[in-house]
N, CA, C and O atoms as a printed pandas DataFrame, in Angstrom:
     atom_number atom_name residue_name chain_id  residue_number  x_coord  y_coord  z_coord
0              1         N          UNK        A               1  -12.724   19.054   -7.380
1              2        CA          UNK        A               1  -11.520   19.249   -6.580
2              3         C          UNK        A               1  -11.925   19.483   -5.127
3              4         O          UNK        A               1  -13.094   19.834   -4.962
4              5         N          UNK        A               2  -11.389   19.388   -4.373
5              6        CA          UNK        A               2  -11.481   19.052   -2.805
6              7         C          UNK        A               2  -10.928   20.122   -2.211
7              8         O          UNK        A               2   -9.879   20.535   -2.704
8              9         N          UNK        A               3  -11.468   20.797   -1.070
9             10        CA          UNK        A               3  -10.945   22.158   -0.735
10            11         C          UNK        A               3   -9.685   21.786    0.171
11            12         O          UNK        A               3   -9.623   20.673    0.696
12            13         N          UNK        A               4   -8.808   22.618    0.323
13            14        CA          UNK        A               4   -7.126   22.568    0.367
14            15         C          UNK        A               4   -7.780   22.072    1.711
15            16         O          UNK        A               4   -8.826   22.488    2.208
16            17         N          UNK        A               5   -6.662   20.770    2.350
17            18        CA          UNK        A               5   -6.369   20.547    3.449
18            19         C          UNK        A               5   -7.248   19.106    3.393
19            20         O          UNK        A               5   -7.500   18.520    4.446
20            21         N          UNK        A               6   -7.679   18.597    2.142
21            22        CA          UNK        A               6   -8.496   17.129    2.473
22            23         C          UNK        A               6   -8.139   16.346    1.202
23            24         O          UNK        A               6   -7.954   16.784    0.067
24            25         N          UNK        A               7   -8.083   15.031    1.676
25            26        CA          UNK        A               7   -7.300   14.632    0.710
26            27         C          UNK        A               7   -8.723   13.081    0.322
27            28         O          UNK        A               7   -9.371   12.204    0.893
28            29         N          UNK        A               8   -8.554   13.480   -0.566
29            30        CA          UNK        A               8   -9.749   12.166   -1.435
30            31         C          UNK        A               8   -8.908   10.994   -1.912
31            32         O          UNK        A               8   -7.705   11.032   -2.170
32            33         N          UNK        A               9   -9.780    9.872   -1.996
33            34        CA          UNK        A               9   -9.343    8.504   -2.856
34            35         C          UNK        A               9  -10.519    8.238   -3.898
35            36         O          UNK        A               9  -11.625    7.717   -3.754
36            37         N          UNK        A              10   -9.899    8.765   -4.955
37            38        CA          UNK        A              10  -10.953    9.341   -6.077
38            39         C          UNK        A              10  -10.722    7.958   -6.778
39            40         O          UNK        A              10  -10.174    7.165   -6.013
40            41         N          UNK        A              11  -11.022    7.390   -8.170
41            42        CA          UNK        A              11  -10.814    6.293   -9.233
42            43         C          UNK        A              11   -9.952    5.945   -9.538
43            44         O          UNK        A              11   -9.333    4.880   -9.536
44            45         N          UNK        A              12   -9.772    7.528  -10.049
45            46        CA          UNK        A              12   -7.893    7.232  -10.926
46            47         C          UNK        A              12   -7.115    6.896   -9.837
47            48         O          UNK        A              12   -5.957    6.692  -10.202
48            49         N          UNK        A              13   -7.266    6.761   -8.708
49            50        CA          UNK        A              13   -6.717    6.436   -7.975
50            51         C          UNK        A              13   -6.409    5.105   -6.966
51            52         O          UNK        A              13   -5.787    4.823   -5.942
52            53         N          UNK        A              14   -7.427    4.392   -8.148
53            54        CA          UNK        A              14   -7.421    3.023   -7.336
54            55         C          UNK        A              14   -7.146    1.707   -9.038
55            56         O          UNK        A              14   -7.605    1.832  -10.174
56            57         N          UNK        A              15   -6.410    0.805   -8.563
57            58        CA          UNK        A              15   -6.245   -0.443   -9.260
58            59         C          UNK        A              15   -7.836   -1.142   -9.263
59            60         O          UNK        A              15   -8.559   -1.302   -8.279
60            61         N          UNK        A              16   -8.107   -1.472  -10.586
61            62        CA          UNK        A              16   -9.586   -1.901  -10.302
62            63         C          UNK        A              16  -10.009   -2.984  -11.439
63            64         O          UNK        A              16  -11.151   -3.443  -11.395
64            65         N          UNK        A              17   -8.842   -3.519  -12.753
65            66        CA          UNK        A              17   -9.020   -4.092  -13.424
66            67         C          UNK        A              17   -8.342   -5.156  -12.790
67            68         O          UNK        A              17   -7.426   -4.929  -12.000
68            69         N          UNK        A              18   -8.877   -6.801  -13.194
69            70        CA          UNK        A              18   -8.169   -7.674  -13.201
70            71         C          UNK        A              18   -6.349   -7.496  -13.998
71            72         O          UNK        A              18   -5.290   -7.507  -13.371
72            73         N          UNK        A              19   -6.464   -7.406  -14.921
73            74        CA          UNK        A              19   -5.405   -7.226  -15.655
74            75         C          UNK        A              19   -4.187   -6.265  -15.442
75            76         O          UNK        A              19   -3.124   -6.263  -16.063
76            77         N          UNK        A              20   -4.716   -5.192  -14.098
77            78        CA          UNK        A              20   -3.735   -4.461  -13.709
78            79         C          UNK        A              20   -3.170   -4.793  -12.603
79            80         O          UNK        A              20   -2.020   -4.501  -12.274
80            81         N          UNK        A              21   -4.267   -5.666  -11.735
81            82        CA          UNK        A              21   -3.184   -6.860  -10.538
82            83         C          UNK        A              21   -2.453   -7.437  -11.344
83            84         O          UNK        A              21   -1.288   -7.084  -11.526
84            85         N          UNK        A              22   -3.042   -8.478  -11.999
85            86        CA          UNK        A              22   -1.900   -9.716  -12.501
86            87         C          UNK        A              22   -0.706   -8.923  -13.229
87            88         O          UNK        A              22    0.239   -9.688  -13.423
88            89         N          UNK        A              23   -0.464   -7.603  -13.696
89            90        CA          UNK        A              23    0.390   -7.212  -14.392
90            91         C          UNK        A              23    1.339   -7.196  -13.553
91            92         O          UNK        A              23    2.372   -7.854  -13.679
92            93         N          UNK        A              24    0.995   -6.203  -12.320
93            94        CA          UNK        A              24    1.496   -6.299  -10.613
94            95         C          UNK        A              24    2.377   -7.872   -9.935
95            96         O          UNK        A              24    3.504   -8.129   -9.512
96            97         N          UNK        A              25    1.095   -8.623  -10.154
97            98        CA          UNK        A              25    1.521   -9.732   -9.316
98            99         C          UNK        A              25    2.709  -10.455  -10.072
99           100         O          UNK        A              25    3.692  -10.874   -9.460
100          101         N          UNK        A              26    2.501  -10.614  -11.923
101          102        CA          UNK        A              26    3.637  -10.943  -12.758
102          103         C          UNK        A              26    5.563  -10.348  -12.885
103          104         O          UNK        A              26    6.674  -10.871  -12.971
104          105         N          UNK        A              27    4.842   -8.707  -12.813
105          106        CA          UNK        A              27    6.206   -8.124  -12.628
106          107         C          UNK        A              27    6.833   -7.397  -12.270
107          108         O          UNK        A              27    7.962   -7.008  -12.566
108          109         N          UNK        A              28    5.745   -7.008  -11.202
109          110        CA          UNK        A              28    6.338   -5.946  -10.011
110          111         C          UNK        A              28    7.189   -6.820   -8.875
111          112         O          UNK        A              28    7.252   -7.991   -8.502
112          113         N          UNK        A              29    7.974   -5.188   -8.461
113          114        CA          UNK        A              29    8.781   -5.849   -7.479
114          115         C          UNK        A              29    8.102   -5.851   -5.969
115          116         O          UNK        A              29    7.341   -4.980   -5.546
116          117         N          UNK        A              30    8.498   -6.895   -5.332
117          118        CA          UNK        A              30    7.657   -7.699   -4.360
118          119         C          UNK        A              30    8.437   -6.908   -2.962
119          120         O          UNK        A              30    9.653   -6.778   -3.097
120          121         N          UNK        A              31    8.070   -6.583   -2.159
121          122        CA          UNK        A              31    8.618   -6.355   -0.543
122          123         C          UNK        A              31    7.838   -6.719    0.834
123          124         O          UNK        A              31    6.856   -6.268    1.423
124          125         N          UNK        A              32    8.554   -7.518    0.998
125          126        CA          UNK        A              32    7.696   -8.485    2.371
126          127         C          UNK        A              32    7.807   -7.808    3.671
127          128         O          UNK        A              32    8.720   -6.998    3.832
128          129         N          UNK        A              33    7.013   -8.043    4.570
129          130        CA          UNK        A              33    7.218   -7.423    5.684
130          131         C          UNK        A              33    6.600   -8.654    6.645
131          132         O          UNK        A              33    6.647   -9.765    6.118
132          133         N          UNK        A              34    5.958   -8.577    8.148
133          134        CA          UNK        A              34    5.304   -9.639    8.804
134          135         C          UNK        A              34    4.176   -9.646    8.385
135          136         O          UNK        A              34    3.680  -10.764    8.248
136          137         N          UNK        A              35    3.341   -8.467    8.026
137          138        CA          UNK        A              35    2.032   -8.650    8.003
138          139         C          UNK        A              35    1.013   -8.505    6.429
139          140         O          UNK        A              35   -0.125   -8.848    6.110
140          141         N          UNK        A              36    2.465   -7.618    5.560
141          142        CA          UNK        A              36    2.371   -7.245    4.318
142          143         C          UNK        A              36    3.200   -7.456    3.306
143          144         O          UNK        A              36    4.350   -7.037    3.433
144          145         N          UNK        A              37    2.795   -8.185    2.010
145          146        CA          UNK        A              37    3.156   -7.929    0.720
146          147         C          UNK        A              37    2.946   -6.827   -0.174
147          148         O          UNK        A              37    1.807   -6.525   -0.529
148          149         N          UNK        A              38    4.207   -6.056   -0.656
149          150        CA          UNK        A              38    3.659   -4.989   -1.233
150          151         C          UNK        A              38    4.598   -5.104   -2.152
151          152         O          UNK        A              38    5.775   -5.416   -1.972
152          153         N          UNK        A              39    3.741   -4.697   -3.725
153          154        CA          UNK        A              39    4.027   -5.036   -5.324
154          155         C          UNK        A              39    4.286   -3.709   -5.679
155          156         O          UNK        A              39    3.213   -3.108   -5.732
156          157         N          UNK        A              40    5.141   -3.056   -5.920
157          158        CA          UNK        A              40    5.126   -1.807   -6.624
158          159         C          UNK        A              40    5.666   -2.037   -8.220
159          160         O          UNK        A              40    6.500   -2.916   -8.437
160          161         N          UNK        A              41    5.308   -1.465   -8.966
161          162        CA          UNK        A              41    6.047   -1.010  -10.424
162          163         C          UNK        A              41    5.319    0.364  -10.959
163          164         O          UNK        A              41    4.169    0.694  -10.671
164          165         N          UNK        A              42    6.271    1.132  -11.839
165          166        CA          UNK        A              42    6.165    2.274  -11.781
166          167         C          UNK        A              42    4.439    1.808  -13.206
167          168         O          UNK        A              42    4.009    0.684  -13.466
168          169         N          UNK        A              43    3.909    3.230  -13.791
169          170        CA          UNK        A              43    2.724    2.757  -14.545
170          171         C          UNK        A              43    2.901    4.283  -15.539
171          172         O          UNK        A              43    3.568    5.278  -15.253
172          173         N          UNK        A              44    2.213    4.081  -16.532
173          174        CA          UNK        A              44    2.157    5.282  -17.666
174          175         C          UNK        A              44    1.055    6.075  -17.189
175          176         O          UNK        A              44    0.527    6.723  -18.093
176          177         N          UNK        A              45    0.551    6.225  -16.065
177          178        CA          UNK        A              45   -0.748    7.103  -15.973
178          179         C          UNK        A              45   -0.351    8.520  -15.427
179          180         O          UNK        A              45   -0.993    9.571  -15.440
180          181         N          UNK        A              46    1.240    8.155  -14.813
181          182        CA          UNK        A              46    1.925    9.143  -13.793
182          183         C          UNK        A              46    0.867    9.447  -12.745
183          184         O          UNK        A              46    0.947   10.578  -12.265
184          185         N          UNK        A              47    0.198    8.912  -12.435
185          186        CA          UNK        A              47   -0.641    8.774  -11.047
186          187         C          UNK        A              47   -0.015    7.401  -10.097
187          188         O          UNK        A              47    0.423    6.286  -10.378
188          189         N          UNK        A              48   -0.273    8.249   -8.730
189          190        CA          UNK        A              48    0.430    7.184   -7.568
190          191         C          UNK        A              48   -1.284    6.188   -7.394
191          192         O          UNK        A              48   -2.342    6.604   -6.923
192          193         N          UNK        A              49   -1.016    5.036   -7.882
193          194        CA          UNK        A              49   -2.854    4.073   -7.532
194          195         C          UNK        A              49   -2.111    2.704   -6.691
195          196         O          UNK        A              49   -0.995    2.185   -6.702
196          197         N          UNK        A              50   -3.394    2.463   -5.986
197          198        CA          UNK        A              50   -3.355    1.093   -4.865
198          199         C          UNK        A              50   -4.401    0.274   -5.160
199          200         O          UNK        A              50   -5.491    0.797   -5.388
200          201         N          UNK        A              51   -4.254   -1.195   -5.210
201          202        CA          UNK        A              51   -4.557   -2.101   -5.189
202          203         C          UNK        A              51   -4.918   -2.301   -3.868
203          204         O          UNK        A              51   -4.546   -1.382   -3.138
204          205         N          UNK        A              52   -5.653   -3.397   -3.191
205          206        CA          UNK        A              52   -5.519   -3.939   -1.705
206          207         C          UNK        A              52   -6.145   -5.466   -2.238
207          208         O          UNK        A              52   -7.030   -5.622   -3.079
208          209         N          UNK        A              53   -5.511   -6.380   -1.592
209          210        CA          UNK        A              53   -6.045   -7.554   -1.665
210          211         C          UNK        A              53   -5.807   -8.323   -0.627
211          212         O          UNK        A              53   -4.621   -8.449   -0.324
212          213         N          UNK        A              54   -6.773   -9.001    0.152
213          214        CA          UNK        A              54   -7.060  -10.073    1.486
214          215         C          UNK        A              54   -7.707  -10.265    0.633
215          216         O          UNK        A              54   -8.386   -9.679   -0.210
216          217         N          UNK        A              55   -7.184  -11.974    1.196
217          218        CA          UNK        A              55   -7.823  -13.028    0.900
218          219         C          UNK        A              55   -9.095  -13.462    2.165
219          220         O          UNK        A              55   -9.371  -12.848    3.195
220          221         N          UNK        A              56   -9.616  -14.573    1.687
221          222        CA          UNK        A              56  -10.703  -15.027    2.486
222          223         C          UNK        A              56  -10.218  -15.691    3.870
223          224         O          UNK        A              56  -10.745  -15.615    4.980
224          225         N          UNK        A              57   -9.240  -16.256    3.531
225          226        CA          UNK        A              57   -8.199  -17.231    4.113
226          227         C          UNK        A              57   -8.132  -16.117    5.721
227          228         O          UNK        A              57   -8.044  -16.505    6.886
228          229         N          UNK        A              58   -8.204  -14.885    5.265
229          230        CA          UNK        A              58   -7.691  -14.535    6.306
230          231         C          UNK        A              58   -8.497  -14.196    7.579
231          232         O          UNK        A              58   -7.971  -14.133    8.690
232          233         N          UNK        A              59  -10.077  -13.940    7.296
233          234        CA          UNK        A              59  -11.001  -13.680    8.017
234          235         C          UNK        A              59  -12.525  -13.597    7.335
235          236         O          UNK        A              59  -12.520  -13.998    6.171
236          237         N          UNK        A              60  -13.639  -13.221    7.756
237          238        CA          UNK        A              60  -14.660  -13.140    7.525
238          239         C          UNK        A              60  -14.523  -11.570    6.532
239          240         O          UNK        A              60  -13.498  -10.979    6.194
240          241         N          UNK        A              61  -16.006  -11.213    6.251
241          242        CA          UNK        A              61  -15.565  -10.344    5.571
242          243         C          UNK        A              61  -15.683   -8.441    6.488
243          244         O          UNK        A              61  -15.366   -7.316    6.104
244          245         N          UNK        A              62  -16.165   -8.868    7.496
245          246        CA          UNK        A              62  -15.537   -7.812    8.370
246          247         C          UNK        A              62  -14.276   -7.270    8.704
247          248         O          UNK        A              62  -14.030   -6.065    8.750
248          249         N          UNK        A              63  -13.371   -8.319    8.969
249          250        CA          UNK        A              63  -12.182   -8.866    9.196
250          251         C          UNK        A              63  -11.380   -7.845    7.756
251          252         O          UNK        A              63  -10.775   -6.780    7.885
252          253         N          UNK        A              64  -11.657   -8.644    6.409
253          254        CA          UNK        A              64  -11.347   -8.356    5.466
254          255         C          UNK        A              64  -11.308   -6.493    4.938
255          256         O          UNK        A              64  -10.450   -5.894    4.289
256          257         N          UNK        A              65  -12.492   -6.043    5.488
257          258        CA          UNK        A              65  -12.778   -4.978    5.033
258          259         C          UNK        A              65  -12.380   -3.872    6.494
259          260         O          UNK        A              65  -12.540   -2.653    6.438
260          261         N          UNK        A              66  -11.997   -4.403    7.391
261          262        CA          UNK        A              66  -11.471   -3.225    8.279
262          263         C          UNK        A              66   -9.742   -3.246    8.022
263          264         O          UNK        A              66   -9.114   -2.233    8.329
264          265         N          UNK        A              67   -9.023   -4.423    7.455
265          266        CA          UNK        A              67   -7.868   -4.188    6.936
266          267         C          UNK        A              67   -7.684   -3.252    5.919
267          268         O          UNK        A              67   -6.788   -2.410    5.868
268          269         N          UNK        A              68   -9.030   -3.538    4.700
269          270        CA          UNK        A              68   -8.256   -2.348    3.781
270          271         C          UNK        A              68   -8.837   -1.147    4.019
271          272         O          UNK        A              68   -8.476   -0.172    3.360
272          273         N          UNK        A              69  -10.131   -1.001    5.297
273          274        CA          UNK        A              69   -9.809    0.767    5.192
274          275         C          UNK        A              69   -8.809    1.180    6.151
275          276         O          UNK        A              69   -8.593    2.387    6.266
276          277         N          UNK        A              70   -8.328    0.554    6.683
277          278        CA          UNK        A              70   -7.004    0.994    7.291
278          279         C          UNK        A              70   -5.771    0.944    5.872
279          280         O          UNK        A              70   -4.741    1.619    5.902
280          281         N          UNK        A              71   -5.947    0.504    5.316
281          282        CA          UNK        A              71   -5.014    0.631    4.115
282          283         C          UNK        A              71   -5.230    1.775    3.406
283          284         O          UNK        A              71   -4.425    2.703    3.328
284          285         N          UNK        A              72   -6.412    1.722    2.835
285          286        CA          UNK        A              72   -6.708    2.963    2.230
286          287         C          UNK        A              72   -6.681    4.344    2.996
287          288         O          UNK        A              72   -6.302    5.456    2.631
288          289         N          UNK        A              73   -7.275    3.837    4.318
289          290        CA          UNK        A              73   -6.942    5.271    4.566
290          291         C          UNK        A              73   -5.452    5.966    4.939
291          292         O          UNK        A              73   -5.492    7.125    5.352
292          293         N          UNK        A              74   -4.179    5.329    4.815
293          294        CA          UNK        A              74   -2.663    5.549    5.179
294          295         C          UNK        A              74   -2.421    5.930    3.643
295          296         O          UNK        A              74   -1.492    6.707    3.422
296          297         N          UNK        A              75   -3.075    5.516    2.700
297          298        CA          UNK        A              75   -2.731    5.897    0.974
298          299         C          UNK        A              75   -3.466    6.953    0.931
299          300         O          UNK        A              75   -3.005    7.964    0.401
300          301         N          UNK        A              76   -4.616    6.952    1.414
301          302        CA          UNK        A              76   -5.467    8.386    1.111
302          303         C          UNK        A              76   -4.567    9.648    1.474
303          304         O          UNK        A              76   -4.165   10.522    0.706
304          305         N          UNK        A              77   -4.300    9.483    3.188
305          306        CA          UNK        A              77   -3.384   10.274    3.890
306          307         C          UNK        A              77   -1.732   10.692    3.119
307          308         O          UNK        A              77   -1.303   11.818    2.869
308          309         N          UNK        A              78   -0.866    8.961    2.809
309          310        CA          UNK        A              78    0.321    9.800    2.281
310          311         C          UNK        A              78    0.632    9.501    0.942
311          312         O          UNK        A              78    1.731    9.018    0.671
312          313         N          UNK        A              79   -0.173    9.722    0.108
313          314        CA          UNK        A              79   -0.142    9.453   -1.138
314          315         C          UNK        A              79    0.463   10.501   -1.693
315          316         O          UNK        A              79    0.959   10.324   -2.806
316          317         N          UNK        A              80    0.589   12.117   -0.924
317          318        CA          UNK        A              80    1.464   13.020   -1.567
318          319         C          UNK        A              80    2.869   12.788   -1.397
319          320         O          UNK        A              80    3.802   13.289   -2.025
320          321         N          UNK        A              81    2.891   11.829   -0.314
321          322        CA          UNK        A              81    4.441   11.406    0.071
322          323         C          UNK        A              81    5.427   10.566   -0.740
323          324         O          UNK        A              81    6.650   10.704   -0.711
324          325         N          UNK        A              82    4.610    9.503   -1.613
325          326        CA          UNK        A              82    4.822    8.475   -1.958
326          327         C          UNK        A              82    5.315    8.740   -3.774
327          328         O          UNK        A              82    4.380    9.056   -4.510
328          329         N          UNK        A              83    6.175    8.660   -4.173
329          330        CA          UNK        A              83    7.040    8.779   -5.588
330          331         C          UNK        A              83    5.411    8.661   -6.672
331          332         O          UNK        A              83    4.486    7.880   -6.446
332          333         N          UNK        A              84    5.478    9.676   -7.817
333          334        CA          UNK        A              84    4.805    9.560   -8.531
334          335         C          UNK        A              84    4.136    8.679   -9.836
335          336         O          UNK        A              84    4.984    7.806  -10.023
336          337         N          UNK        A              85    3.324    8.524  -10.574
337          338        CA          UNK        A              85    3.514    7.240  -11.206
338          339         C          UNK        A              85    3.665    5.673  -10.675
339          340         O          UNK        A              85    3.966    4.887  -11.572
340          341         N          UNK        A              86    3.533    5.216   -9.614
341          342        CA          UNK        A              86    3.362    3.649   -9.724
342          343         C          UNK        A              86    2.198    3.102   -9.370
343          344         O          UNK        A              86    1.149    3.687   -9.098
344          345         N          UNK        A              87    2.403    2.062   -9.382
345          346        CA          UNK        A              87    1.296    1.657   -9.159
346          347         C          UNK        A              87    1.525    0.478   -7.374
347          348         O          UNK        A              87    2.372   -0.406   -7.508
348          349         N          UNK        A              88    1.011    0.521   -6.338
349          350        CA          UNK        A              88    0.987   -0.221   -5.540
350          351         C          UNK        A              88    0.437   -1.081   -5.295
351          352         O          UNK        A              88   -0.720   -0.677   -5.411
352          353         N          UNK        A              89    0.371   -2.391   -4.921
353          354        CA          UNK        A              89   -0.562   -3.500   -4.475
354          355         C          UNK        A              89    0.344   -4.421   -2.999
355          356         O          UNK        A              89    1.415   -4.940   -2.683
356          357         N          UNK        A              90   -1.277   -4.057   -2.420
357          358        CA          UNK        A              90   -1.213   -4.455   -0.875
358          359         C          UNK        A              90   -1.822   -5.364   -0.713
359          360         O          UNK        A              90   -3.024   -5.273   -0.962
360          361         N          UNK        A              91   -1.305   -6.587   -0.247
361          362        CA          UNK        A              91   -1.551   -7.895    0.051
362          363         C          UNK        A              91   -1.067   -8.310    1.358
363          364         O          UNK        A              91    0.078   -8.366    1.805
364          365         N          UNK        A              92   -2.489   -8.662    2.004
365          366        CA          UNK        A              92   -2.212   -8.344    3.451
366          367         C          UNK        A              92   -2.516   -9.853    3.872
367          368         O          UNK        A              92   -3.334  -10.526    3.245
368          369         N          UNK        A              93   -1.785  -10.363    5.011
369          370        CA          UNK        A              93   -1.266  -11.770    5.603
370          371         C          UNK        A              93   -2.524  -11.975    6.525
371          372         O          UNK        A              93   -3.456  -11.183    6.659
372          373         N          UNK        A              94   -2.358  -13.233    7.152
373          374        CA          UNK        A              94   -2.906  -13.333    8.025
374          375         C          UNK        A              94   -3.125  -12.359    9.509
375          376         O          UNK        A              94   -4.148  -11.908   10.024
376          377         N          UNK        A              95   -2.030  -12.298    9.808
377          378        CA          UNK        A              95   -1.704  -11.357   10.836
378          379         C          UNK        A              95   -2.039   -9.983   11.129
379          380         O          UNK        A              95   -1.777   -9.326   12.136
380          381         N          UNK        A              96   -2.618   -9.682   10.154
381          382        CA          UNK        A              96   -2.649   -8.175   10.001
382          383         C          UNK        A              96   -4.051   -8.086   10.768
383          384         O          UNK        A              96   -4.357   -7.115   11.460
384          385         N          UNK        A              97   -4.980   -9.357   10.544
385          386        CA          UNK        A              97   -6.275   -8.759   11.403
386          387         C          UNK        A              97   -6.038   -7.870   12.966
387          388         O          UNK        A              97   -6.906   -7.119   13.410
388          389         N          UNK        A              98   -5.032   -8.062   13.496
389          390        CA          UNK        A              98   -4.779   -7.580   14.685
390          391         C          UNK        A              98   -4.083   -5.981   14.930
391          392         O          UNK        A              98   -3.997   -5.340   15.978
392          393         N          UNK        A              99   -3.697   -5.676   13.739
393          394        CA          UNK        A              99   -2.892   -3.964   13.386
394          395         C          UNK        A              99   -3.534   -3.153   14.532
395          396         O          UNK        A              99   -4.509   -3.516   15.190
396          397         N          UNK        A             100   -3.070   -2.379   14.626
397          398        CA          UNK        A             100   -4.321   -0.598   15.050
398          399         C          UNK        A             100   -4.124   -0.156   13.200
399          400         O          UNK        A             100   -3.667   -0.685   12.186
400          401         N          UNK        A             101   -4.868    1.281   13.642
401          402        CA          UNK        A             101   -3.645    2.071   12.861
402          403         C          UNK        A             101   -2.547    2.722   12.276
403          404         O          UNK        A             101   -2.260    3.252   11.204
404          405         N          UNK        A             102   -1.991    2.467   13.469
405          406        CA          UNK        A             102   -0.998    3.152   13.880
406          407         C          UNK        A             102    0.083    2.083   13.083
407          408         O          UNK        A             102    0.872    2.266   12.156
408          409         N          UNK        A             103   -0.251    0.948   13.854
409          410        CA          UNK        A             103    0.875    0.090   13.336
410          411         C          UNK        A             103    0.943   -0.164   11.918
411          412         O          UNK        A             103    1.999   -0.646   11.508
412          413         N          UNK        A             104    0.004    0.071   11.078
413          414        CA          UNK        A             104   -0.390   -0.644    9.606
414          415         C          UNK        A             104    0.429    0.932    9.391
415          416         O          UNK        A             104    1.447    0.552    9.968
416          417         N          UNK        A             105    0.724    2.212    9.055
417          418        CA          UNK        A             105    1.063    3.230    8.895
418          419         C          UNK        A             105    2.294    2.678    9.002
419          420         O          UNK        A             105    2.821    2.155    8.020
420          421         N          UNK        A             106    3.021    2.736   10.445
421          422        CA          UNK        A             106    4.404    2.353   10.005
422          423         C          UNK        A             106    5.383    1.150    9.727
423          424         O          UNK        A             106    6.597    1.090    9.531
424          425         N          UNK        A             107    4.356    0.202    9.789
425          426        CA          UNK        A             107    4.976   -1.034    8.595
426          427         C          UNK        A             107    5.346   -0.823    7.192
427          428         O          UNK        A             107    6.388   -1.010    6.562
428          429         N          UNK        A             108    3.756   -0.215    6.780
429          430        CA          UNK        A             108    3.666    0.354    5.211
430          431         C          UNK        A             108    4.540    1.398    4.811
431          432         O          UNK        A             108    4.891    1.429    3.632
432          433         N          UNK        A             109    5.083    2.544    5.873
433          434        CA          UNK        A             109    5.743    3.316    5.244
434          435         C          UNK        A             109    7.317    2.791    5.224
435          436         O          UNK        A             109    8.069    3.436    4.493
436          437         N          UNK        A             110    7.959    1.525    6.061
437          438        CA          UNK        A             110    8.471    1.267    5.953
438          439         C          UNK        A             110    9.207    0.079    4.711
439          440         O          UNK        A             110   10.337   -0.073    4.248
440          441         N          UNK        A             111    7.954   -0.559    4.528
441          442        CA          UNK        A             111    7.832   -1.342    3.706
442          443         C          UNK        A             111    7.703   -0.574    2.116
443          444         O          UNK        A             111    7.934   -1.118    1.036
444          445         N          UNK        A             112    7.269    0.830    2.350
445          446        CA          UNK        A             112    7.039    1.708    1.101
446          447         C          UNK        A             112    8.516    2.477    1.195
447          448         O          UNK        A             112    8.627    3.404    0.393
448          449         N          UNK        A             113    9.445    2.278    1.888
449          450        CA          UNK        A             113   10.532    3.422    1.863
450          451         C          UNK        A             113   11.470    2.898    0.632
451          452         O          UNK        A             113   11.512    1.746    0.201
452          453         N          UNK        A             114   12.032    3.753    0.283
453          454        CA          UNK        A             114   13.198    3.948   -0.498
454          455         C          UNK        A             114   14.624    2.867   -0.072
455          456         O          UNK        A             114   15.587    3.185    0.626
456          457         N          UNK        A             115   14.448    1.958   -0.534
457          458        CA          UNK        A             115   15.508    0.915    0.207
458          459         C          UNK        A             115   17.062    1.771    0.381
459          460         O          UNK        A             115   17.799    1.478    1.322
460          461         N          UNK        A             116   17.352    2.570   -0.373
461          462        CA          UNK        A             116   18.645    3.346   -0.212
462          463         C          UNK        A             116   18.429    4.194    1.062
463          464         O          UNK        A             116   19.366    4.266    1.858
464          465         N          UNK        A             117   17.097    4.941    1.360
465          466        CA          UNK        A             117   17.141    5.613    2.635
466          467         C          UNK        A             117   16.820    4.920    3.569
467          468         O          UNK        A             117   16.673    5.471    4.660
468          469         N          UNK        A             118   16.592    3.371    3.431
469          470        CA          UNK        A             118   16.676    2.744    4.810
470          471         C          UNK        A             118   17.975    1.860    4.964
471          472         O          UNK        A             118   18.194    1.132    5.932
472          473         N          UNK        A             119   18.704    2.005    4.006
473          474        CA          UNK        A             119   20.807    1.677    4.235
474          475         C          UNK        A             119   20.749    2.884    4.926
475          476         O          UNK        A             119   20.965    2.630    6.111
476          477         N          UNK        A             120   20.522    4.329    4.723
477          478        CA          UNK        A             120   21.290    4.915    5.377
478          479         C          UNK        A             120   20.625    5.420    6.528
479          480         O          UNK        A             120   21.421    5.753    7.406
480          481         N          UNK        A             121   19.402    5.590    6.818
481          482        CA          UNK        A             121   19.470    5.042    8.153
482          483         C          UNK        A             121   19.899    4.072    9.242
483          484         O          UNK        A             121   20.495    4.191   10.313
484          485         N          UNK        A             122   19.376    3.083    8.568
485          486        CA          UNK        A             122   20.365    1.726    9.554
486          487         C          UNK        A             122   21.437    2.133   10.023
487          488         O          UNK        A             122   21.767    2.194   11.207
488          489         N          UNK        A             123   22.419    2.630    8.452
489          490        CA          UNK        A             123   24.078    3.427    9.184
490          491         C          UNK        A             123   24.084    4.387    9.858
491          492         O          UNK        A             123   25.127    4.606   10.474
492          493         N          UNK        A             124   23.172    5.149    9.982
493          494        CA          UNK        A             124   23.166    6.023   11.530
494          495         C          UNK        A             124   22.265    5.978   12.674
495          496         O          UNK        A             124   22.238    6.808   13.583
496          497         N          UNK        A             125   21.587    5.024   12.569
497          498        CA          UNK        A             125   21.455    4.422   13.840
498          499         C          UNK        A             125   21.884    3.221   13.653
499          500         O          UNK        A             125   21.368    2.631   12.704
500          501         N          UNK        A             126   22.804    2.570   14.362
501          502        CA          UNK        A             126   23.325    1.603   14.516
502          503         C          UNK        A             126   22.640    0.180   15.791
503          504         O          UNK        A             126   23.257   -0.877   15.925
């Protein structure tokens, strides 16, 4: 266990079988954004776990691997935030080679929100 105030991305906490993407990619629900695809369905482990997947298509493998620790590290960070039990998979576009951090944070949390609390935002900010 990790002393209060740090937050780890331990095993159980990561998608790591073939068979638990494709379960994802088959019948989770899909939410697009410009730079991100993101697969959620809920999972029997009652643990919140992430997937990340870039393709080659999208860069070298530098390229590839500074997208998902910017991924991982916004899941590491709000993974206490995020509904319990599902499972996530992040599938990141071309575009994304260019993010900060900043920006990959609030795409994802937008792209991770509660579609009912982003109706009712919209309705009050107009």
């Amino acid at each position: 266990m990790l002393p209060s105030g740090q937050e780890g991305f331990p095993k159980t906490a990561r998608l790591r079988k073939r068979r638990e993407f494709s379960r994802l990619s088959r019948s989770g629900r899909k939410t697009h954004s410009a730079n991100f695809v993101v697969i959620t369905q809920t999972n029997d482990v009652g643990e919140t776990r992430l997937g990340i997947t870039v393709s080659g298509k999208v860069g070298n493998a530098v390229v590839r691997n500074r997208i998902k620790r910017l991924v991982r590290e916004f899941f590491r960070r709000g993974r206490r935030d995020l509904a319990r039990g599902i499972d996530v998979l992040v599938i990141a576009r071309k575009r994304a080679i260019d993010l900060s951090f900043s920006q990959v944070v609030s795409e994802l949390e937008e792209v991770l929100a509660d579609p009912r609390s982003r109706k009712n935002r919209e309705a009050h900010n107009p």
